[in-house]
Structure formats: structure tokens, C-alpha cells
KOLVOSE-973860 format. One line per 8 residues: number of its first residue (from 1); for each residue z, y, x of N, C-alpha, C, O. Coordinates in nm, 3 decimals. Atoms other than C-alpha are relative to their C-alpha. Example, Ala and Ser with C-alpha at 12.3 -4.5 7.8 and 13.67 -1.06 7.14 Angstrom:
BEGIN
1> 0.000/-0.119/0.089/0.780/-0.450/1.230/0.000/0.120/0.090/0.066/0.118/0.194  -0.006/-0.119/-0.082/0.714/-0.106/1.367/0.073/0.109/-0.077/0.090/0.220/-0.026 $
***
This chain:
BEGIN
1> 0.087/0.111/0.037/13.801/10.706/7.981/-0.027/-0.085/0.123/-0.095/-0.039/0.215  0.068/0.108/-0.070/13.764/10.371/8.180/-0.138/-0.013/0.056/-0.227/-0.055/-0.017  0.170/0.016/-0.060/13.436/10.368/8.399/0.014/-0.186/-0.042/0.114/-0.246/-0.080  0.028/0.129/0.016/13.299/10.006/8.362/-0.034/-0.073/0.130/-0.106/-0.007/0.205  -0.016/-0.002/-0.172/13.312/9.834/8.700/-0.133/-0.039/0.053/-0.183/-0.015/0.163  0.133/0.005/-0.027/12.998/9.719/8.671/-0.107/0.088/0.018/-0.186/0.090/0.112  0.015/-0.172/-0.061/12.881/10.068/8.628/-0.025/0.043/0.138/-0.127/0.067/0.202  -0.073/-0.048/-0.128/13.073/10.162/8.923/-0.063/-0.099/0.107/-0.097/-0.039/0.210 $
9> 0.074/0.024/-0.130/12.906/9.866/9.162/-0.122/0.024/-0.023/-0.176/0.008/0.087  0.138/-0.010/0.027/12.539/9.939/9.009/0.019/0.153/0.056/-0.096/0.168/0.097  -0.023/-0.099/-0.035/12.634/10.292/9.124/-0.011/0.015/0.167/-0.091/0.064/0.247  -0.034/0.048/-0.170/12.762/10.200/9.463/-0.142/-0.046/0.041/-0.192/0.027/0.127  0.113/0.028/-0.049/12.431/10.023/9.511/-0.087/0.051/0.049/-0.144/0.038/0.157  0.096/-0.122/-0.021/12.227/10.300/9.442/0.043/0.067/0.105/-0.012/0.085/0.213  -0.046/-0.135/-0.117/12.419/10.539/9.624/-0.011/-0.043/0.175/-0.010/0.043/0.264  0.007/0.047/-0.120/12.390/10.307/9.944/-0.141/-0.026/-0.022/-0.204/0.072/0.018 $
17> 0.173/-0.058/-0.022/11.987/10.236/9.891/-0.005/0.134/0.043/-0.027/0.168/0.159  0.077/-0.103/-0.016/11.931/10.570/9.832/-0.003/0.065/0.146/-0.090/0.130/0.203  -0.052/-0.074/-0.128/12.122/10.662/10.149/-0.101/-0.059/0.109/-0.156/0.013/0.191  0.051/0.039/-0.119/11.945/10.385/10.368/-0.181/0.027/-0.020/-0.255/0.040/0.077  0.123/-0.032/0.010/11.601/10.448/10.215/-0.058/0.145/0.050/-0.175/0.182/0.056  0.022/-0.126/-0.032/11.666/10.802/10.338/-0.057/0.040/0.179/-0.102/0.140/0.236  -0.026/-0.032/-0.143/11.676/10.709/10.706/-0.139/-0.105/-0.025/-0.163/-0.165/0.080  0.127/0.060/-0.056/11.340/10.517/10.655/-0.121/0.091/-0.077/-0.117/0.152/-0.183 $
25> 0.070/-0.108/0.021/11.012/10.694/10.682/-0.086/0.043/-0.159/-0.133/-0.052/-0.222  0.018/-0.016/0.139/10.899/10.829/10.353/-0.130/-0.029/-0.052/-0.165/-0.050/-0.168  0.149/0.052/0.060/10.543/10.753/10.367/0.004/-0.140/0.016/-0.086/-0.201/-0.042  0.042/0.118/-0.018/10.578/10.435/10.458/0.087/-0.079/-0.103/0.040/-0.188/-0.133  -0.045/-0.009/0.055/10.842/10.405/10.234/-0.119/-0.025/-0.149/-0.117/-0.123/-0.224  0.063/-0.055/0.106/10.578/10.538/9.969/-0.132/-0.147/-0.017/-0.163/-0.187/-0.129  0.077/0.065/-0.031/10.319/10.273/10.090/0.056/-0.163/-0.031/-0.027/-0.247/-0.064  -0.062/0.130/0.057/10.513/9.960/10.008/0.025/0.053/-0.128/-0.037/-0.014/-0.210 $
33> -0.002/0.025/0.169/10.583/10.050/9.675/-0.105/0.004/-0.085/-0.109/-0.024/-0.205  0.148/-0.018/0.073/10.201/10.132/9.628/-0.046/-0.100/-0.028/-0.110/-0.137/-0.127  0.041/0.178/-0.017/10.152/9.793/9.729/0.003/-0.073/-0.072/-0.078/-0.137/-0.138  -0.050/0.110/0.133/10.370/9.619/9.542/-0.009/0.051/-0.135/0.010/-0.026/-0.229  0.061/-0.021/0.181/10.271/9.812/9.208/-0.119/-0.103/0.019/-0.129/-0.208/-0.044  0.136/0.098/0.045/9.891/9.674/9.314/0.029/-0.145/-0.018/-0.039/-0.213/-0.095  -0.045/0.134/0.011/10.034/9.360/9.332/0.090/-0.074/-0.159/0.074/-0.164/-0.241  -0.066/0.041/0.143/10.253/9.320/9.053/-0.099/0.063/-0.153/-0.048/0.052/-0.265 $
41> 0.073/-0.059/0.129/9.982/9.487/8.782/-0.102/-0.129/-0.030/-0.139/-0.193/-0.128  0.143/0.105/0.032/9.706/9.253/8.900/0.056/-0.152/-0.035/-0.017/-0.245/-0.072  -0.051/0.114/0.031/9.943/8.980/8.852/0.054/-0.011/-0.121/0.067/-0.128/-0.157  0.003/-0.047/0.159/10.033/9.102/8.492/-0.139/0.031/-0.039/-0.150/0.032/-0.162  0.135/-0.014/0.052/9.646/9.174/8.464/-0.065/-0.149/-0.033/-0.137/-0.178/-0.128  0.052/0.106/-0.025/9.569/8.842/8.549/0.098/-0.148/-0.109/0.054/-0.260/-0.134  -0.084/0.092/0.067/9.851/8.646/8.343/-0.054/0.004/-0.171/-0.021/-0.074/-0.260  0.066/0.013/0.126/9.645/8.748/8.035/-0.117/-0.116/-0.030/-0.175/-0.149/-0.134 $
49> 0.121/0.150/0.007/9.401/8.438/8.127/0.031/-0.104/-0.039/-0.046/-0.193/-0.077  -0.093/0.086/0.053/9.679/8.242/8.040/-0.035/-0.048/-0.153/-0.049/-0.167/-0.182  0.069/0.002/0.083/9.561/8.310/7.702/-0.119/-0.096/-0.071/-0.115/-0.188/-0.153  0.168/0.098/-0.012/9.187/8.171/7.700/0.035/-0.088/0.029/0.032/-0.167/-0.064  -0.020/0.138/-0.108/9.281/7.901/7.933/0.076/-0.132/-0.090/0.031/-0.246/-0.100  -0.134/0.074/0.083/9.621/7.752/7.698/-0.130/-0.004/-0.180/-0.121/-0.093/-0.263  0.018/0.076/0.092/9.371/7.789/7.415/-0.153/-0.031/-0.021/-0.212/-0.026/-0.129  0.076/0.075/0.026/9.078/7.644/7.513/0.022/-0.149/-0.030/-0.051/-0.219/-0.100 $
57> -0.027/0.125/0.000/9.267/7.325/7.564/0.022/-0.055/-0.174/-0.022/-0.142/-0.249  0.013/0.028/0.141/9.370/7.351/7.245/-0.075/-0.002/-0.135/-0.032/-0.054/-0.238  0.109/0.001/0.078/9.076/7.408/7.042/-0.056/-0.157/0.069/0.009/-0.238/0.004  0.028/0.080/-0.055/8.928/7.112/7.238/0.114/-0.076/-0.074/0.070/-0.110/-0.184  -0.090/0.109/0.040/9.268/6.884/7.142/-0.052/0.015/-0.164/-0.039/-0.103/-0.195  0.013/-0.006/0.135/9.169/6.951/6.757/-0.114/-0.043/-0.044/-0.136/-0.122/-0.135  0.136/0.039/0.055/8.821/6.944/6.751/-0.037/-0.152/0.048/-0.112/-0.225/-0.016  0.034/0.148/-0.032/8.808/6.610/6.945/0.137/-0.090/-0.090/0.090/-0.203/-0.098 $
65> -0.083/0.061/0.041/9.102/6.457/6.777/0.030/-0.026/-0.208/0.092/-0.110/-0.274  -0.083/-0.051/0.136/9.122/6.617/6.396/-0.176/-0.029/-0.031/-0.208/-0.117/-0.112  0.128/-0.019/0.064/8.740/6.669/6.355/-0.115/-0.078/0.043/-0.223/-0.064/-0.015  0.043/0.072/-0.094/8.601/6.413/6.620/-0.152/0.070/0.020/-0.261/0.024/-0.014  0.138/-0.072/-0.086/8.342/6.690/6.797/0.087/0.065/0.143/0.135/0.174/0.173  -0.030/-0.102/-0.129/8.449/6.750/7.122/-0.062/0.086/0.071/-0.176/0.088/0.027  0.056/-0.085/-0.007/8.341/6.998/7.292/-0.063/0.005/0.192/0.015/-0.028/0.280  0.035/-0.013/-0.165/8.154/7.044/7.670/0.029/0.043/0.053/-0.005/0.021/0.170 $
73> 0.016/-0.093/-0.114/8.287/7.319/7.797/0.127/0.030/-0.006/0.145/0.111/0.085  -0.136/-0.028/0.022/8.688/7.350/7.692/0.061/-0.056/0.189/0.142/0.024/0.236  -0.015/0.053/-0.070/8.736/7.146/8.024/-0.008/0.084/0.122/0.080/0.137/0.189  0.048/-0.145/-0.087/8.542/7.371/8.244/0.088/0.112/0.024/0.137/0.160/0.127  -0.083/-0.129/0.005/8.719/7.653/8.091/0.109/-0.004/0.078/0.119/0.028/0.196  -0.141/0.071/-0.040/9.033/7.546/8.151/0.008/0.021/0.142/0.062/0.115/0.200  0.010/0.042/-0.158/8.963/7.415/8.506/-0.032/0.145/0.044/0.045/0.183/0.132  0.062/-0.101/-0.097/8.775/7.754/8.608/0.130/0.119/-0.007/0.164/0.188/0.089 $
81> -0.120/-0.109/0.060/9.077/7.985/8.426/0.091/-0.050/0.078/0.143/0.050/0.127  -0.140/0.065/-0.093/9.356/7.787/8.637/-0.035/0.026/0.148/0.059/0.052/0.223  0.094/-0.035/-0.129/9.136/7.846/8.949/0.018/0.144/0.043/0.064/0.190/0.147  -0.048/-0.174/-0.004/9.150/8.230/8.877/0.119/0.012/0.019/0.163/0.073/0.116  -0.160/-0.044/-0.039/9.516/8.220/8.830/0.048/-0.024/0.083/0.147/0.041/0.118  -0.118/0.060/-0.075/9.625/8.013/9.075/-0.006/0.095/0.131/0.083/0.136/0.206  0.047/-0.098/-0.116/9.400/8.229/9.320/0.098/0.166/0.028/0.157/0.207/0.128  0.007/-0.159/0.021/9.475/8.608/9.207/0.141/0.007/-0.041/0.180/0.122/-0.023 $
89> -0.150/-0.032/-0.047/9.858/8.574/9.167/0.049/-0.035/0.044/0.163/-0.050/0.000  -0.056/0.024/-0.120/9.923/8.458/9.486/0.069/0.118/0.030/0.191/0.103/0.032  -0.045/-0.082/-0.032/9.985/8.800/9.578/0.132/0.067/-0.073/0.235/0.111/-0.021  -0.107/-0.039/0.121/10.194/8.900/9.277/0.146/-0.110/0.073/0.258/-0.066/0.100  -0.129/0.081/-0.011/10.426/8.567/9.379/0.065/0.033/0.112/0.187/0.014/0.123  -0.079/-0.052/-0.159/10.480/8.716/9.767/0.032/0.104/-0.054/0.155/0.100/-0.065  -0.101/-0.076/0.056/10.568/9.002/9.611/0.158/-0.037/-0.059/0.257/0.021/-0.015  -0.118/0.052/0.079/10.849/8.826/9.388/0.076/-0.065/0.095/0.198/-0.061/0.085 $
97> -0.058/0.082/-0.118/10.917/8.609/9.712/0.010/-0.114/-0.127/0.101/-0.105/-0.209  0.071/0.133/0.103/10.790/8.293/9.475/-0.015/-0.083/0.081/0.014/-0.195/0.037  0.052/0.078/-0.024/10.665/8.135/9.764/0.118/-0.121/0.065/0.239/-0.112/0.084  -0.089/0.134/-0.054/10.788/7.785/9.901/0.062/0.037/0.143/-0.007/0.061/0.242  -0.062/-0.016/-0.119/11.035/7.838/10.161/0.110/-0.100/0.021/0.177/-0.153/-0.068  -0.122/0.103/-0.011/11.282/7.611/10.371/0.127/0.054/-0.014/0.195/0.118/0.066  -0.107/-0.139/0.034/11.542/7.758/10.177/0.161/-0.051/0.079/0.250/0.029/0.108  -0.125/0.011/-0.041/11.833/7.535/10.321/0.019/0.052/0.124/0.125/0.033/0.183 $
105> 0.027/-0.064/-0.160/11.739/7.713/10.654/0.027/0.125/-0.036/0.131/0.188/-0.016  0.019/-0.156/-0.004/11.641/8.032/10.562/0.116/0.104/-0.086/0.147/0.222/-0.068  -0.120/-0.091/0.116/11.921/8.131/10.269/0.156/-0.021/0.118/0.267/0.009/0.077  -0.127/0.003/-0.081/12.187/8.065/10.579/-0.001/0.074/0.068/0.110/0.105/0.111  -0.003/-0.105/-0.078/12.051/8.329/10.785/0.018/0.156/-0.042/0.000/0.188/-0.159  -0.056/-0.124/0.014/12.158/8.702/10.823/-0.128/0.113/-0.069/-0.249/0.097/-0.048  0.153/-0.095/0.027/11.915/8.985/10.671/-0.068/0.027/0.099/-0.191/0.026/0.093  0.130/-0.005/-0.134/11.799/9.052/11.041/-0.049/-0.095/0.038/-0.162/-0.083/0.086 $
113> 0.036/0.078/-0.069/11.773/8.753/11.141/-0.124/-0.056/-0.063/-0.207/-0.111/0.010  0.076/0.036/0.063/11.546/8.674/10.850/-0.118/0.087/0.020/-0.237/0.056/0.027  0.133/-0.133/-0.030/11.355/9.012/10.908/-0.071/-0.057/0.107/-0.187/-0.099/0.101  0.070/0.051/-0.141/11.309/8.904/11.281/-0.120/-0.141/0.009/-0.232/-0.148/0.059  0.115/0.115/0.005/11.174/8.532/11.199/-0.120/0.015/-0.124/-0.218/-0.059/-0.130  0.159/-0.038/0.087/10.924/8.696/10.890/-0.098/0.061/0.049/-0.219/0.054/0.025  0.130/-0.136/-0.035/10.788/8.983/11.083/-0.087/-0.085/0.152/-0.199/-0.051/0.193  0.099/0.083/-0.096/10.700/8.687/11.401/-0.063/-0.081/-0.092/-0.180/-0.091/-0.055 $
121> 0.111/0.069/0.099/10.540/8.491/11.136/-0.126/0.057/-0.089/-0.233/0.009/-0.124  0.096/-0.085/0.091/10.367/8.729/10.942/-0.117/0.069/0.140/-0.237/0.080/0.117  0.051/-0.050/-0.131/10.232/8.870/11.289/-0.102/-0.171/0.072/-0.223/-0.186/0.091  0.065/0.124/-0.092/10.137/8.514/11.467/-0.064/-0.065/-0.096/-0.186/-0.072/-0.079  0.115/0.109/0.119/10.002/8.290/11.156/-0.046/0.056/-0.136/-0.163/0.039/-0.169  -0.004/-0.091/0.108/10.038/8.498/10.836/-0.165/0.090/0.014/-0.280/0.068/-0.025  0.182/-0.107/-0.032/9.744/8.775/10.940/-0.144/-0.053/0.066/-0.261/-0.037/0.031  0.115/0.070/-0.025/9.554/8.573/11.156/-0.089/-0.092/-0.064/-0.211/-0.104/-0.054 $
129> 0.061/0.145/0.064/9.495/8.271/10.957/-0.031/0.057/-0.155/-0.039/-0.036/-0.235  -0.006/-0.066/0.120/9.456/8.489/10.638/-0.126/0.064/0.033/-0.223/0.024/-0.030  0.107/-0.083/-0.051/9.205/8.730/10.810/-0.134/-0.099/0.049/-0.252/-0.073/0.027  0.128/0.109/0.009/9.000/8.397/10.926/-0.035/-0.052/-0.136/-0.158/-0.061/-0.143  -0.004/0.051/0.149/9.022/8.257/10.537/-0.116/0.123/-0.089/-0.200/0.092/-0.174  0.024/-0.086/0.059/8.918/8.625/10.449/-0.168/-0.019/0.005/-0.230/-0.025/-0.101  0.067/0.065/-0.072/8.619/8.532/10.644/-0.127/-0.090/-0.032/-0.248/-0.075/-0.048  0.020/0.117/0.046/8.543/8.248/10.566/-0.053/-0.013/-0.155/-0.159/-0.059/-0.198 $
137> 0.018/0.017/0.176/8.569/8.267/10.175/-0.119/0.101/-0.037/-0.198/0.090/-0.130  0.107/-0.095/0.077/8.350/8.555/10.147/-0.136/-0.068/0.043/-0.218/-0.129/-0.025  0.135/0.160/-0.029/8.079/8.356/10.349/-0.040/-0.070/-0.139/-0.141/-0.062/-0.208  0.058/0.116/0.100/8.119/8.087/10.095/-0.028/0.094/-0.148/-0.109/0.055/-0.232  0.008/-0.059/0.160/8.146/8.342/9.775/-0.122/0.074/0.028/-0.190/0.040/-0.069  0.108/-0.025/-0.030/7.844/8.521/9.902/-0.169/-0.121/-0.046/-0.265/-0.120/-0.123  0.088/0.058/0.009/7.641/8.261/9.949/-0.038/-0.061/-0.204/-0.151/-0.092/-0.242  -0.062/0.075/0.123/7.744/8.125/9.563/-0.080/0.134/-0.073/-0.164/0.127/-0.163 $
145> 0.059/-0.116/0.097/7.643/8.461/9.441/-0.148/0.020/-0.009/-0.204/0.050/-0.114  0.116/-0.012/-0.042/7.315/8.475/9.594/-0.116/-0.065/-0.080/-0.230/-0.029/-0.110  0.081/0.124/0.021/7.214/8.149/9.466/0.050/-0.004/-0.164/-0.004/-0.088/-0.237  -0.068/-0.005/0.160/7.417/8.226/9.095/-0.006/-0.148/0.010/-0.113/-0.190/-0.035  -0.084/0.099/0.016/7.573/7.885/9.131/0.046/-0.058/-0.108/0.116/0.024/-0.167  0.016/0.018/0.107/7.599/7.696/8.853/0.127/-0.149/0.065/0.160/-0.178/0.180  -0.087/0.124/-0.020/7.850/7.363/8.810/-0.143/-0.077/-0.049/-0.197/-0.055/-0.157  0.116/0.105/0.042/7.548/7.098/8.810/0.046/-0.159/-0.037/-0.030/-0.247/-0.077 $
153> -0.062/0.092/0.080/7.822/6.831/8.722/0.031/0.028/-0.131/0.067/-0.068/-0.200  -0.025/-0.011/0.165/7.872/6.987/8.373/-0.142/-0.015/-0.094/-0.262/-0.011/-0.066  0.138/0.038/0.095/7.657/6.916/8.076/-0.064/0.182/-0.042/-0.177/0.224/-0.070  0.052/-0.148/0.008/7.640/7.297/8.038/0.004/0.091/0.091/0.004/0.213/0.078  0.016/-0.081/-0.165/7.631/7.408/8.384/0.046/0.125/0.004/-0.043/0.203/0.040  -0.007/-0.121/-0.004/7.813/7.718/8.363/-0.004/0.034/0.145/-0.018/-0.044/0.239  -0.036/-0.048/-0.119/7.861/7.956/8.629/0.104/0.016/0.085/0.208/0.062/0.038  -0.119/0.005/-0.071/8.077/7.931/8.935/0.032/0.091/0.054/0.142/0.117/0.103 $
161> -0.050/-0.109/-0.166/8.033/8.211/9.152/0.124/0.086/-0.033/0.211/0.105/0.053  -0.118/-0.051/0.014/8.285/8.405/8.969/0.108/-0.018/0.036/0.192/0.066/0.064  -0.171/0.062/-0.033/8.573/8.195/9.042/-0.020/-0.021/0.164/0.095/-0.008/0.204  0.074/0.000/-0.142/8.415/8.155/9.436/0.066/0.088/0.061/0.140/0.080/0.159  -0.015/-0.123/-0.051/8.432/8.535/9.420/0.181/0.030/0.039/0.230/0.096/0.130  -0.166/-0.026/0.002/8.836/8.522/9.361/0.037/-0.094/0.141/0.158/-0.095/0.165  -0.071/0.060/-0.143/8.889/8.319/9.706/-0.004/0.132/0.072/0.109/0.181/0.078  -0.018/-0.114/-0.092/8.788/8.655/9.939/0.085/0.105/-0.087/0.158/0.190/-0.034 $
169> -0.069/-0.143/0.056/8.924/8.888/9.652/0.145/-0.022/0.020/0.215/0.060/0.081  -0.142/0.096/0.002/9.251/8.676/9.627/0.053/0.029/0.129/0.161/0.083/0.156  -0.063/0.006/-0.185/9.283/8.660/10.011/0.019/0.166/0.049/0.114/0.198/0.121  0.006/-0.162/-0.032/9.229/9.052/10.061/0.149/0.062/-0.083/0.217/0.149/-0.028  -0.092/-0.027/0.097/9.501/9.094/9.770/0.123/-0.092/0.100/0.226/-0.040/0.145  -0.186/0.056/-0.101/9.788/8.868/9.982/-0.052/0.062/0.138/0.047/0.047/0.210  -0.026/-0.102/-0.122/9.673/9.087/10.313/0.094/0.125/-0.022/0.195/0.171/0.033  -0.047/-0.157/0.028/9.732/9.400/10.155/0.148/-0.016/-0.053/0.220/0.082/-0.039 $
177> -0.110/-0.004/0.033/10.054/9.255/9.998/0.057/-0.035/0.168/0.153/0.040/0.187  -0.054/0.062/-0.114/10.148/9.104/10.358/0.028/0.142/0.103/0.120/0.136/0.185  -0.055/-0.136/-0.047/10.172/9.467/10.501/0.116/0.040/-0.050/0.186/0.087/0.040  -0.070/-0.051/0.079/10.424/9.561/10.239/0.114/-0.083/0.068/0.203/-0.036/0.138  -0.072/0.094/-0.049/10.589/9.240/10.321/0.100/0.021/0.156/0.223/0.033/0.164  -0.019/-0.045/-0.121/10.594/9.304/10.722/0.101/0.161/0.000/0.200/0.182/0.071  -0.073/-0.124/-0.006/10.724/9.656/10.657/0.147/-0.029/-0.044/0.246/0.028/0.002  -0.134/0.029/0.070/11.003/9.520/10.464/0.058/-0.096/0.115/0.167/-0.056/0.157 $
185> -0.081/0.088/-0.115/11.107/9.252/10.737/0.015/0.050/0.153/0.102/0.018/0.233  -0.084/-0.129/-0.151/11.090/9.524/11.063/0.087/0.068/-0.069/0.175/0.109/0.007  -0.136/-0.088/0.086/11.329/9.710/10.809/0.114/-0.070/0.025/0.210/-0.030/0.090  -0.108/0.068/-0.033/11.536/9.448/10.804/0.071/-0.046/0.113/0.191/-0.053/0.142  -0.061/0.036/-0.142/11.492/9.315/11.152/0.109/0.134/0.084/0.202/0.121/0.164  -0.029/-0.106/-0.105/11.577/9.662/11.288/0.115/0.040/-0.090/0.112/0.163/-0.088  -0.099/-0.112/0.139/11.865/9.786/11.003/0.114/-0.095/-0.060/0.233/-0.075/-0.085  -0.171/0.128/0.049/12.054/9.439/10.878/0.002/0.007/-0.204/0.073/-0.043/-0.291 $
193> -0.019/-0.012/0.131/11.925/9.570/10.543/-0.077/-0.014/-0.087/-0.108/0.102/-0.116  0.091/-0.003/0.064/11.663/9.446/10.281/-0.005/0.101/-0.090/0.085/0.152/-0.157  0.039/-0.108/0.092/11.453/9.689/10.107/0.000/-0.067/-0.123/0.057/-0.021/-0.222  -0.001/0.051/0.117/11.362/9.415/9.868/0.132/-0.035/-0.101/0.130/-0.051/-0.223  -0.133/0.091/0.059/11.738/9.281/9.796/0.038/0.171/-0.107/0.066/0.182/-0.226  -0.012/-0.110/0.104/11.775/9.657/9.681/-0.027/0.049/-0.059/0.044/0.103/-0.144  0.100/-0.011/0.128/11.502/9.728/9.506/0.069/-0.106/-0.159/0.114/-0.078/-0.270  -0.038/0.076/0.132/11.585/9.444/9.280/0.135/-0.008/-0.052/0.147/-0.052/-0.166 $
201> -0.074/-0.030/0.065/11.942/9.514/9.256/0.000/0.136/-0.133/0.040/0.141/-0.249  -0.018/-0.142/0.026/11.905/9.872/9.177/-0.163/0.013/-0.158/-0.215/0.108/-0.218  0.094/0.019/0.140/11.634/9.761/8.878/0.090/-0.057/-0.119/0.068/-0.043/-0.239  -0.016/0.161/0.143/11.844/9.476/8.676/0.166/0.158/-0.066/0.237/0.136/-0.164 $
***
């Protein structure tokens, strides 16, 4: 019987991960994939807002259009639900490698070479400027909580601090993914070999 060749390189793949994942350390190993589960759940936890959000608009398009009562707070919704998302699967998208990159640069370089210029970036601006933000946001979400914060431009003033609160939570959530990250690009810098490129072969 004919193996299927595709088979046979999804095979090959594995059998070379498994080999190079063998020569890297196993907890740390163990620690990026912890990561990127937290990351990828809360970003499937969080894609359920999608929901509410897609149909407040639309209750709002009907009732102002079909039944002429619009409504005060579909707007809000909306606005505060897009706020959450855009915040809280940041982390989920560095996981996926989602984010905006100069790709005609970066898709020409070698797996180390890419490791080498992520893990000085993630090191010099990445942590620092993330860890000041971290900072920073909780300051402002603090203070928001304190004072239960209200939108005093809406006719029904809901509450803001919630969505406030998702700037420090948000920012703590792309640190903790940005370790995972870093681990994966000294892998590469030092090895020539992405963990991620094999992960996601060795899934599809």
C-alpha cells in the first residue's frame, strides 16, 4: 500500500520537531505552551462579545429605522464592547503573530536572523514600554474604579471603569504572552529553528 506523501512530509515534520524540541529545555518548553493556551482561550473567551456588540447595533438599526424608537444606549454598547475586544485580544493576536509587521523586510530574513532582531526588540522597547503602559493604565483604571466612573456624555451614563480596567489587564496579558514570544525568538536566534513555524505545521 502507497503511503500518501503528504502523510510522509507531515511525518517528517513531526519527527524533526519532536527531535529539536528534545534538545530544548522541557520546562521551559512546558511554559510557552502554558502561555500560549492563556492566551489563545482568553482570546476565544473574549470573541464571544462579538455577540452583544454585532447585536446591539442591530437591534438599534431596527428599532430606529422599522419602529422609529431609538434607543440610548446601543451606541455605548457597541463602542464599550469594541474597546474590550480590541484591548483583551491583543495578546491572543501576538500569539497568532497577527501583529503589523514590515513584512517586505522581515519575510526575507533567515529564522535566526529574525530570532536575533525579535529577542533585541522584545528586550529594548517591547518590555520596557509595556511595563511603563502597565503602569500607567492601572493608575488610570484605579483611579476610574474608585470614583465608579460613569460616561457623563451619555444620556444614560453608564459605567466605564470596566472597560478602563481592560487597559492594565490587557497590558499584563501581552507581557505574559511576550515571554512566550522571547523564548521562542532566543530559540530561534540560537538554533536556525522556529518553535512557532512547527507548532503550526505539526497542527494543520
Amino acid at each position: 500500500m502507497t503511503q500518501d506523501p503528504c502523510d510522509t512530509a507531515k511525518q517528517a515534520i513531526s519527527d524533526d520537531t519532536t527531535a529539536l524540541q528534545k534538545s530544548f529545555p522541557r520546562r521551559l518548553l512546558k511554559i510557552i505552551y502554558a502561555i500560549d493556551r492563556v492566551s489563545i482561550w482568553s482570546g476565544k473567551f473574549l470573541a464571544v462579545l462579538i455577540l452583544p456588540m454585532v447585536g446591539s447595533l442591530v437591534y438599534e438599526v431596527f428599532a430606529r429605522y422599522f419602529f422609529t424608537a431609538p434607543t440610548v444606549w446601543a451606541n455605548d454598547i457597541s463602542t464599550m464592547l469594541y474597546g474590550v475586544l480590541w484591548m483583551g485580544g491583543s495578546a491572543y493576536a501576538l500569539q497568532r503573530q497577527l501583529h503589523i509587521r514590515t513584512d517586505f523586510l522581515y519575510e526575507k530574513w533567515s529564522t535566526r536572523t529574525k530570532g536575533i532582531v525579535d529577542s533585541v526588540l522584545y528586550l529594548a522597547l517591547y518590555f520596557p514600554g509595556l511595563l511603563i503602559f502597565l503602569w500607567i493604565g492601572w493608575e488610570y483604571a484605579f483611579r476610574s474604579m474608585m470614583f465608579m466612573e460613569r460616561i457623563i456624555s451619555s444620556p444614560w451614563m453608564p459605567y466605564i471603569w470596566p472597560v478602563k480596567l481592560m487597559i492594565p489587564v490587557s497590558t499584563l496579558l501581552l507581557i505574559i504572552q511576550g515571554v512566550s514570544e522571547l523564548l521562542k525568538s532566543l530559540y530561534a536566534a540560537s538554533t536556525g529553528f522556529s518553535l512557532q513555524t512547527a507548532r503550526e505545521e505539526t497542527e494543520t
